[in-house]
C-alpha positions in Angstrom: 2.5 6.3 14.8 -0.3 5.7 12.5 -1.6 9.0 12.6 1.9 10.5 11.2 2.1 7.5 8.5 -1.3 8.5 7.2 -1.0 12.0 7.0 2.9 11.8 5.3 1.2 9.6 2.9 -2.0 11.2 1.9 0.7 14.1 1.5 3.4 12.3 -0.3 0.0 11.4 -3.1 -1.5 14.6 -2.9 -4.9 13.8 -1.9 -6.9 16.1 0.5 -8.8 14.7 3.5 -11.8 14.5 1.5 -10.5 12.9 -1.0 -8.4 9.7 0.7 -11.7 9.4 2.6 -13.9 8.6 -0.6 -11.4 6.8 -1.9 -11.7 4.2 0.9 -15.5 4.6 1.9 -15.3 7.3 4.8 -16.5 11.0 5.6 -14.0 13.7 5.7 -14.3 14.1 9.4 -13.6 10.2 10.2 -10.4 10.2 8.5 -9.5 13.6 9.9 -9.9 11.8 13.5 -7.4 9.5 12.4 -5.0 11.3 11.3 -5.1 13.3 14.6 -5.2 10.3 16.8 -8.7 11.0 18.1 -9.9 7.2 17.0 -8.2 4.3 15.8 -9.2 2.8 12.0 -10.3 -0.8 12.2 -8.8 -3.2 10.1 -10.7 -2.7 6.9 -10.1 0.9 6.6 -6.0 0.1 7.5 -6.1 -2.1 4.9 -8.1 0.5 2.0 -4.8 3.0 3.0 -3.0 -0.1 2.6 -3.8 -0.8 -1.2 -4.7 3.2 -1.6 -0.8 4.2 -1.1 0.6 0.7 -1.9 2.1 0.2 1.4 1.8 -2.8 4.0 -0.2 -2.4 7.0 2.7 -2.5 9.0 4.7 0.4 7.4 0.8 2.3 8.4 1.0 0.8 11.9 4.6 1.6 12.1 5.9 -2.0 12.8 7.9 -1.4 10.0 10.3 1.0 8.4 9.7 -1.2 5.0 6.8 0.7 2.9 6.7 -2.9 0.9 7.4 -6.3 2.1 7.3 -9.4 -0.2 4.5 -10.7 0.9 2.4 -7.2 0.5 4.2 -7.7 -3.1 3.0 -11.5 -3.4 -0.8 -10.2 -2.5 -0.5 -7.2 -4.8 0.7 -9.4 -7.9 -2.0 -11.9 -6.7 -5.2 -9.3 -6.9 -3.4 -8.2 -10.1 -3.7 -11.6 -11.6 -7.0 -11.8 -10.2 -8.5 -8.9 -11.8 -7.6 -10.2 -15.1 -9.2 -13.5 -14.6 -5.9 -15.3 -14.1 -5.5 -18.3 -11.3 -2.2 -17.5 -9.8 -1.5 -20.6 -8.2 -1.7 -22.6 -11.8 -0.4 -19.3 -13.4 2.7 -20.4 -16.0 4.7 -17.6 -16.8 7.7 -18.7 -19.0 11.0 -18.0 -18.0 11.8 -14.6 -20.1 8.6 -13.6 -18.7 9.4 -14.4 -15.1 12.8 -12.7 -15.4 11.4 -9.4 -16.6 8.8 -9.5 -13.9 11.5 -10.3 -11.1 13.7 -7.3 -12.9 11.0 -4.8 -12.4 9.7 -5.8 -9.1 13.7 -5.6 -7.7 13.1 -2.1 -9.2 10.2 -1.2 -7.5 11.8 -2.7 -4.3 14.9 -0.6 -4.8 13.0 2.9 -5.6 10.9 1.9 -2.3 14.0 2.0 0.0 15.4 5.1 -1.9 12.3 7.1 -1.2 12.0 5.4 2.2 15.5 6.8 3.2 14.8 9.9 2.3 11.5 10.3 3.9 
């Protein structure tokens, strides 16, 4: 199942083999055995597709129909916060804020399922 996840998605982005495979530290010819099954990608590379076509692992893996889960979403908002030198377990983000936040990630949830469906 993985091999037809990772080849609908690099795809669905528009990247070429060459490219998905720079983008997460590989040759061309490694990630072209993946995508045809040849060998499995260990856990580190599953998890630069992962973050590469903001997916979960387990939408990759096909353990799930769900390109997003909320705790891929949690982790994502988490490196976000992270990046910006923000602790995100003291993080106060006043209610307005919050309900904006909550408004576009429902959003992004909802537009996920659409384009799930129709995939």
């Amino acid at each position: 199942m993985y091999a037809n996840r990772l080849k609908e998605l690099r795809i669905a982005h528009g990247y070429t083999m060459e490219e998905v495979g720079k983008r997460v530290g590989l040759k061309k010819s490694s990630y072209a055995s993946y995508e045809s099954r040849y060998r499995q990608p260990p856990l580190e590379k599953l998890k630069g597709f992962s973050q590469l076509y903001g997916v979960s692992v387990d939408y990759i893996l096909g353990l799930s129909n769900e390109r997003n889960n909320e705790e891929f979403i949690r982790m994502k908002l988490k490196e976000l916060c992270l990046k910006r030198g923000l602790d995100w377990e003291s993080l106060d983000i006043p209610e307005d804020l919050f309900l904006i936040l909550e408004s576009i990630l429902d959003r992004a949830v909802h537009n996920n399922k659409q384009n799930t469906q129709t995939v």
